[in-house]
Structure formats: structure tokens, C-alpha cells
C-alpha positions as a Python dict, from the first residue, in 0.01 Angstrom:
ca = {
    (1, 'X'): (0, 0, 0),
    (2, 'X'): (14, -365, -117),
    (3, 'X'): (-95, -471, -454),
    (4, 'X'): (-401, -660, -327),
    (5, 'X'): (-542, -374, -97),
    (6, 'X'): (-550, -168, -430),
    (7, 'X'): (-738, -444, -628),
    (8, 'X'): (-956, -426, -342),
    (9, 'X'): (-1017, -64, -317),
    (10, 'X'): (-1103, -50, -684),
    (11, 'X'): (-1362, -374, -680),
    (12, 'X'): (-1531, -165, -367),
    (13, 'X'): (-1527, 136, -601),
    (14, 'X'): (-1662, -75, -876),
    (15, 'X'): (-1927, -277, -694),
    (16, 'X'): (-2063, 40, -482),
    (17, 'X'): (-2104, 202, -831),
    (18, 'X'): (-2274, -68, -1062),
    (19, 'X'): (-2423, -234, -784),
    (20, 'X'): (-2840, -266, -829),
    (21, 'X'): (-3090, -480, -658),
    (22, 'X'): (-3239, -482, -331),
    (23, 'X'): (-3023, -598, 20),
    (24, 'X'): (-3054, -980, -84),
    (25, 'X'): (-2934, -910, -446),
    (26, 'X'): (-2592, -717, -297),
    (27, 'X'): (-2516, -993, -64),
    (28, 'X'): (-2480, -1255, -344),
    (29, 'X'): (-2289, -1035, -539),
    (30, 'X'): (-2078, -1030, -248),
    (31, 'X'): (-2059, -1359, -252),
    (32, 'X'): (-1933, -1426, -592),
    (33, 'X'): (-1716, -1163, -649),
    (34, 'X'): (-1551, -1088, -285),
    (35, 'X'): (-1543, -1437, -171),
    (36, 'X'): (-1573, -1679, -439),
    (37, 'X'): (-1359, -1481, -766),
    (38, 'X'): (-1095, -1249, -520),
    (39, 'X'): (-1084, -1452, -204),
    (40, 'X'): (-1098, -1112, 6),
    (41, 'X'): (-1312, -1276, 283),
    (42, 'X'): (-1402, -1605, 349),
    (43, 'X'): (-1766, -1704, 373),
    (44, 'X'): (-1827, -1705, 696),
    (45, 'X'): (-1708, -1349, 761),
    (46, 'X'): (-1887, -1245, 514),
    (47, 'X'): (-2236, -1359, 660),
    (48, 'X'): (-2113, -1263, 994),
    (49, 'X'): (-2077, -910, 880),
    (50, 'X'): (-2447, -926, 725),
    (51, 'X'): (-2585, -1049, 1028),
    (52, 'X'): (-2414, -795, 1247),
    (53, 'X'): (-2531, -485, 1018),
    (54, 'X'): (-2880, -611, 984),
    (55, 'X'): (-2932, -601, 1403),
    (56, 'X'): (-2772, -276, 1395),
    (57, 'X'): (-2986, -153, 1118),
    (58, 'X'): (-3318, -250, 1258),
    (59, 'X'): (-3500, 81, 1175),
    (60, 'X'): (-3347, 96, 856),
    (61, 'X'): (-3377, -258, 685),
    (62, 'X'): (-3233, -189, 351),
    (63, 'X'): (-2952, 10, 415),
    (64, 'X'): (-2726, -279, 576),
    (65, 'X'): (-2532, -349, 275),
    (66, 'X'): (-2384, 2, 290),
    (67, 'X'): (-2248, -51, 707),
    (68, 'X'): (-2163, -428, 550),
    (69, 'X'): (-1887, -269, 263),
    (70, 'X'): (-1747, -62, 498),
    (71, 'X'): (-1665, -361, 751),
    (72, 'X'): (-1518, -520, 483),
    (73, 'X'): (-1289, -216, 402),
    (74, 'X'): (-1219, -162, 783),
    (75, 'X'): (-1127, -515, 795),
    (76, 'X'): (-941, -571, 478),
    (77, 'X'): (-721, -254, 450),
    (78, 'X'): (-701, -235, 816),
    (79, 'X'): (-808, 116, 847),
    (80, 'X'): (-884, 333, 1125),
    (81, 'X'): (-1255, 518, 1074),
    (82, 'X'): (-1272, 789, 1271),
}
């Protein structure tokens, strides 16, 4: 595993444990810290993955942000969820 896919596991780690706020509050941490400081996903991605969770998540409005960090590790890491 590549040096960068480790940093990235442990800022997940970090940001799924500190992490407080409501849905709006996670994505802007997010932003700063997964697109703007570590350059893991660009922008557009990023809100691409929002918007995708939030139509899937309908029923359940708030819980998006979980479905969004796991895109992001799916995409990153390129791993296989079965």
C-alpha cells in the first residue's frame, strides 16, 4: 500500500472519529481538509459525491455524510466493497 493511501486511511479514521456537527458542518470539513490541505479529491468530486448520497438518502436526510466517506474510500484506495 502506497504512502498516500495510508495518510488517507488514517485522516478517514481521524475525521469519522472527531467529526461533530450536523450534514452541512461535515461537508466543509471535507472541504478543507480532503480537498483543500491533502488534495485527495478535487472539488468537484467532492460535491458530486454529496449530491449523489443525498438522492440516495432521501428517507434518511442526515445520514449522507456516512455513504459520502465511504465513496471517497472506494474511490481513493480503489477498493472493492462487497
Amino acid at each position: 500500500m502506497k504512502k498516500r493511501q495510508l495518510l488517507f486511511i488514517r485522516d478517514a479514521t481521524i475525521y469519522t472519529f472527531t467529526s461533530f456537527g450536523g450534514p452541512q458542518a461535515h461537508v466543509a470539513i471535507l472541504l478543507r481538509e480532503f480537498v483543500e490541505k491533502r488534495n485527495y479529491i478535487s472539488e468537484e468530486e467532492l460535491m458530486e459525491l454529496v449530491a449523489l448520497s443525498q438522492l440516495n438518502n432521501a428517507i434518511r436526510p442526515n445520514l449522507y455524510i456516512a455513504e459520502v466517506i465511504l465513496l471517497l474510500q472506494y474511490k481513493f484506495l480503489k477498493l472493492i466493497l462487497l
